[in-house]
N, C-alpha and C positions, 0 to 999 in steps of 0.2 A: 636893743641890739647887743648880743654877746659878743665878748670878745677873749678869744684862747692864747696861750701862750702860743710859741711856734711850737716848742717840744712836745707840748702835747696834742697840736692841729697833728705831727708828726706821727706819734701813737694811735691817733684814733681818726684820722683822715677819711678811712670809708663812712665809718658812722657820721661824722658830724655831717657829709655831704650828703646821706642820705635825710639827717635831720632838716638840711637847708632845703631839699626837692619838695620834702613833705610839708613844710610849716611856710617856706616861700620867706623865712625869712634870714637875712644875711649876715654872717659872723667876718669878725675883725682880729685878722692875727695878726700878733704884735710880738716883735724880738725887743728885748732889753727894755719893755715896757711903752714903743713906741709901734704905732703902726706899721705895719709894712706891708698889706694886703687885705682884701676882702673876699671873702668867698660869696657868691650870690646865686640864688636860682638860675638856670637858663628858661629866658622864655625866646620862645623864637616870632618874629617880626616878622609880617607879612611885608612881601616885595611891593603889592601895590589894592589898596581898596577894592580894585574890581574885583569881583570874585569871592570877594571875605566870606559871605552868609550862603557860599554856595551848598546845596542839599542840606543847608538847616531851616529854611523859610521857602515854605509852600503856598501858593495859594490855588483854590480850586474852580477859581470866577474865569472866567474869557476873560483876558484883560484888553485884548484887541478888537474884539467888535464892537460896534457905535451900541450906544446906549440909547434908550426908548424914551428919552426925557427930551424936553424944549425947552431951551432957558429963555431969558429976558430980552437977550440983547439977540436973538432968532427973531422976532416975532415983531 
């Protein structure tokens, strides 16, 4: 974890934030030698499961009609 002065998170602010998008990882600026803040990726949080894997996971089977098999406890 790096950690910048304020003065120079100050000077160079757009770079370091593009350095945090791209590497995902998060920097610690600090005044007077102490922390005062963390800069961190944004990742954005799905509201709710359903729906997560939509139009990334296909499948090409009928998933709804009865299948041609007979189990054990049929018979």
């Amino acid at each position: 974890m790096e950690t910048v002065k304020a003065s120079v998170f100050k000077a160079t602010c757009l770079r370091l934030m593009e350095k945090v998008q791209r590497t995902g990882e998060q920097i610690i600026i600090t005044k007077n030698g102490k922390p005062v803040s963390r800069l961190v990726p944004y990742r954005e949080v799905p509201k709710t499961i359903f729906g997560l894997h939509r139009d990334k996971i296909s499948s090409r089977d009928d998933l709804v009609s009865p299948v041609e098999v007979t189990w054990d406890v049929e018979s």
